[in-house]
C-alpha positions in Angstrom: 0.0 0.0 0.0 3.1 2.6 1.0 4.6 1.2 -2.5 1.5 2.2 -4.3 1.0 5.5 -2.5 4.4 6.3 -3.3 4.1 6.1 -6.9 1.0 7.6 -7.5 2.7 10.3 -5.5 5.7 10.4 -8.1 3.3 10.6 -11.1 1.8 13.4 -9.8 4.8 15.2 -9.0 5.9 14.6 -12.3 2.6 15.1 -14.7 0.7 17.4 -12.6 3.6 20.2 -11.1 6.4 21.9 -12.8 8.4 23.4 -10.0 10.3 20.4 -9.8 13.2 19.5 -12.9 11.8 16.5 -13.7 8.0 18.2 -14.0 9.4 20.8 -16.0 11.2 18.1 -18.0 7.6 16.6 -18.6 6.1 19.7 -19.8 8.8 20.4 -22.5 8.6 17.1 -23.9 4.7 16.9 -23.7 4.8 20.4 -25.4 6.6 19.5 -28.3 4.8 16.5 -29.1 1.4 18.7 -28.9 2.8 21.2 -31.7 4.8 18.4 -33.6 1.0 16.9 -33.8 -0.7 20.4 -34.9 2.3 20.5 -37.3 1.5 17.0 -38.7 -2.0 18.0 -38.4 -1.5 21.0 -40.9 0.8 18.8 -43.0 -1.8 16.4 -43.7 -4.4 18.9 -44.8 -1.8 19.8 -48.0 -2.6 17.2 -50.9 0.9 17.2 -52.6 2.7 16.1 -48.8 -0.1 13.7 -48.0 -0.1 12.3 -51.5 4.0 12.0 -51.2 4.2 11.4 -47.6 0.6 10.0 -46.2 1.8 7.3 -44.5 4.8 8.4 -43.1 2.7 11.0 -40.9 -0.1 8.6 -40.7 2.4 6.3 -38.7 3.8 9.4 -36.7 0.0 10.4 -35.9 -0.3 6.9 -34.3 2.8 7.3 -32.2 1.8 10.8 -30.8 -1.5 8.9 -30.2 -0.2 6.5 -27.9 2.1 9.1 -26.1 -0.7 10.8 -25.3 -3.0 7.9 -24.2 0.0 6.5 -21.9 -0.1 10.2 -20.8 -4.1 10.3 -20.1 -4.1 7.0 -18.1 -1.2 8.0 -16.5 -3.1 11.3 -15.3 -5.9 9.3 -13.8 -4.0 6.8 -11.9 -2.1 10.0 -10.4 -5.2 11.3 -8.7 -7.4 10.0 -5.7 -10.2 10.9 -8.0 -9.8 9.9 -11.7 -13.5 11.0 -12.6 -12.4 14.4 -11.8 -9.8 14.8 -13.9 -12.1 13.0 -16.7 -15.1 15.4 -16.7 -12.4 18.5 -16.4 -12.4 21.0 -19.0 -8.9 19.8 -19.7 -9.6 16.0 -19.2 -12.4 16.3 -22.0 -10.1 18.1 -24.6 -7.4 15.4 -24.1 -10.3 12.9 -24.7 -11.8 14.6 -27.7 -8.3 15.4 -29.5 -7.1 11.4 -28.7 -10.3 9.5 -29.6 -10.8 10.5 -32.8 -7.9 8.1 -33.9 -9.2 4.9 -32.5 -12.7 5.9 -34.0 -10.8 6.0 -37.6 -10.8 1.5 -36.9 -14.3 1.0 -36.5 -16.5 3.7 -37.8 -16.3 4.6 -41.5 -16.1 8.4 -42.6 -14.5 9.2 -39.1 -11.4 10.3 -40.6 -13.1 13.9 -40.9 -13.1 14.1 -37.3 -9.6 13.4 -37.2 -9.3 17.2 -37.3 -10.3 17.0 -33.3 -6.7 16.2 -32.9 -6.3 20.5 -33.5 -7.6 20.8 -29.9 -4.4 19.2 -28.7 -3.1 22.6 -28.9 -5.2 24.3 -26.2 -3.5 21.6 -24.1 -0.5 24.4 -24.7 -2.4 26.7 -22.0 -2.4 24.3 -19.6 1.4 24.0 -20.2 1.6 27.7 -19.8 0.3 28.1 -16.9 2.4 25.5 -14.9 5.5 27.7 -15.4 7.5 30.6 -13.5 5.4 32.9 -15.6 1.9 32.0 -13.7 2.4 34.7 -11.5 2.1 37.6 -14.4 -0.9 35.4 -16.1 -2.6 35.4 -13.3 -1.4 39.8 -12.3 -2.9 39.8 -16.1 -5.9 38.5 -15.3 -6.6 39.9 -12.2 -6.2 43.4 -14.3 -8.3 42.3 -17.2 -11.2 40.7 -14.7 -11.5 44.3 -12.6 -11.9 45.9 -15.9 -14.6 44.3 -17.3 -17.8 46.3 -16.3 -15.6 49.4 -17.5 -15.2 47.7 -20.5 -18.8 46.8 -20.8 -19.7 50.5 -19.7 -17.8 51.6 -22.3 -18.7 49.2 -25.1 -22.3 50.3 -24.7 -21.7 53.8 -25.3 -19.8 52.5 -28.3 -23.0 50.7 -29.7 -25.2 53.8 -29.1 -23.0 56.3 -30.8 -22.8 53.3 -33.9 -27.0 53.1 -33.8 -27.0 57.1 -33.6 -24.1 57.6 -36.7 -25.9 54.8 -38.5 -29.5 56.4 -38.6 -28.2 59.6 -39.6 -26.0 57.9 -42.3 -28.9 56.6 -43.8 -31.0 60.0 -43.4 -28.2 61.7 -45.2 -27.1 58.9 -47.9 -29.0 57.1 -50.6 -29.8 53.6 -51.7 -27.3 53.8 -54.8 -24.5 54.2 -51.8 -25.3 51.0 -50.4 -27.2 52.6 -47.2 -30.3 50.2 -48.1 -31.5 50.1 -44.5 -30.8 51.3 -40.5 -28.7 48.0 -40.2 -26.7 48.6 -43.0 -25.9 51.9 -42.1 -25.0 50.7 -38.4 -22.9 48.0 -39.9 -20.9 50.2 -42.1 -20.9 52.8 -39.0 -19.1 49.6 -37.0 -16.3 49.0 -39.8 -15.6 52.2 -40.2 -15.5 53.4 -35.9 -13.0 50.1 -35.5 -11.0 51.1 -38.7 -11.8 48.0 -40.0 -12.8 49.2 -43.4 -14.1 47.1 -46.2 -14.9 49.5 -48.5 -18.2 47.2 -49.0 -20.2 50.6 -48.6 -19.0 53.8 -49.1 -20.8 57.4 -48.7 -21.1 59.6 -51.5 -22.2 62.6 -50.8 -20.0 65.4 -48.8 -22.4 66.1 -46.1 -21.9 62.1 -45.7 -18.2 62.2 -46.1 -17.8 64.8 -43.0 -19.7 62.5 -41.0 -17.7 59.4 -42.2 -14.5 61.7 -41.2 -15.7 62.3 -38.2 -16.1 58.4 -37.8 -12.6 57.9 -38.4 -10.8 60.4 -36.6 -13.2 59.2 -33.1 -12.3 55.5 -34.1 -8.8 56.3 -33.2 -9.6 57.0 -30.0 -12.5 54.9 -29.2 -9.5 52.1 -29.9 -7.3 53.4 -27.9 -9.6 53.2 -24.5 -9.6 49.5 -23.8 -5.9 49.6 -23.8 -6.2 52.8 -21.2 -8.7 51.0 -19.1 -6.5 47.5 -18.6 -3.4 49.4 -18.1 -4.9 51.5 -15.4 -6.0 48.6 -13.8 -2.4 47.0 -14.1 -0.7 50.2 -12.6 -3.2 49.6 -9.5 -3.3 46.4 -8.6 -1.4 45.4 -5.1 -3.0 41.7 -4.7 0.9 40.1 -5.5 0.3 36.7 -3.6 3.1 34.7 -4.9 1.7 31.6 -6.8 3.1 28.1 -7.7 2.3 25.6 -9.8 1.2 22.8 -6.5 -1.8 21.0 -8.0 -4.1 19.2 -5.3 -4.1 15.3 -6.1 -8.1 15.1 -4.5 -9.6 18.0 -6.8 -7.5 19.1 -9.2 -7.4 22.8 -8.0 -4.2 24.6 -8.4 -2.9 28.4 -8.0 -1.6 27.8 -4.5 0.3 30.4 -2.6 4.0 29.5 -1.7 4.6 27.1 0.6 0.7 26.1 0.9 0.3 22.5 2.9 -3.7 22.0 2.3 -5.3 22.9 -0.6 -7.7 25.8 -0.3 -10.6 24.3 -2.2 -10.8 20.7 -0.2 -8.0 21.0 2.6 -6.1 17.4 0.9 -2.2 17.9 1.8 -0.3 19.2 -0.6 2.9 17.1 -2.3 2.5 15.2 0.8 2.9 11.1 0.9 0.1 9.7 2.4 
């Protein structure tokens, strides 16, 4: 029983943290194999390379396949609770983007949702986040999270000043301009505040260009005030708890402070042997 405790206690030092060299080891290889599979992925989807080389990468598919399967069961034999990891948002895209292979044997026109295997690389986030840089991501997010009802404050007042410009647009412009109706006029109002542009619709009268000059020269600015807003909320923040990369073996919550012993969500002892 110690024996078996002790390895499950390994595995989960090694697939689930990265503050140790042999987790960060783990994370470099698993993160090449995940972008050598979008890579083959992308390959696969040119016909002159899979006509010349289709087998080749077909066999290399199936080898990143069974890295990744050893890797999934290895994830649920590292926890005290498997199912948790399996109905995870990350335990689902590991299953979606590794099934599709096997389902290739037994059902016919599968193959097109070989494509799943994409998905591998929002695996890459989960990477991401188990490094030194989680601190930042998370100072980041913090920041973008405080920001949001400014944002949505401000986004609003964006949309009333496109259904305002619109209307007028269209009281100003003609048919033979392309302002056929209120929503068109608000849609070209949109491109042309975000300096997006299609040239799709275009004014043609001057009363009509002023306004659409107008448009452009606010769109600058409108632009600019997301940017203002986050930043402001970067220069303020003073939550700097330092974070690690600890994951709890029970419930798969991580973000610990330094030095944690329990995990905050269920109180299981953190990189502890039982």
């Amino acid at each position: 029983m110690k024996e078996k405790t002790s390895t499950r206690h390994l595995l989960h030092e090694l697939i689930y943290e990265a503050d140790t060299p042999s987790g960060k080891a783990f994370d470099v290889a698993l993160l090449v194999f995940i972008l050598l599979s979008v890579v083959l992925v992308a390959l696969e989807s040119v016909p002159s390379i899979n006509q010349n080389y289709g087998e080749l990468l077909h066999q290399a598919e199936w080898f990143i396949t069974g890295v990744f399967t050893l890797e999934y069961m290895l994830r649920l034999i590292a926890i005290q609770k498997p199912w948790r990891y399996v109905f995870s948002f990350f335990g689902i895209i590991d299953l979606l983007s590794t099934l599709p292979m096997y389902l290739s044997l037994f059902i016919t026109g599968s193959q097109s949702l070989v494509a799943l295997r994409a998905l591998r690389l929002l695996r890459v986030f989960r990477i991401l986040k188990l490094t030194r840089y989680i601190g930042e991501s998370n100072f980041l997010f913090r920041a973008i999270r405080s920001s949001l009802p400014k944002i949505m404050v401000f986004l609003f007042g964006v949309l009333i000043l496109c259904i305002i410009f619109g209307t007028l647009m269209y009281l100003i412009e003609t048919d033979a301009s392309g302002f056929t109706s209120i929503p068109r006029s608000i849609y070209w109002c949109i491109v042309t505040l975000t300096t997006v542009g299609y040239g799709d619709i275009a004014p043609a009268t001057d009363l009509g260009q002023f306004v659409a000059a107008l448009i452009m020269i606010m769109g600058y600015g409108i632009i600019a005030v997301p940017t203002g807003i986050v930043t402001s909320e970067l220069a303020i923040q003073e939550d700097e708890i330092q974070l690690n990369t600890q994951g709890c073996p029970n419930c798969l919550k991580d973000d610990h402070k330094d030095k944690a012993i329990y995990c905050y969500n269920c109180g299981t002892p953190l990189n502890h042997e039982e």
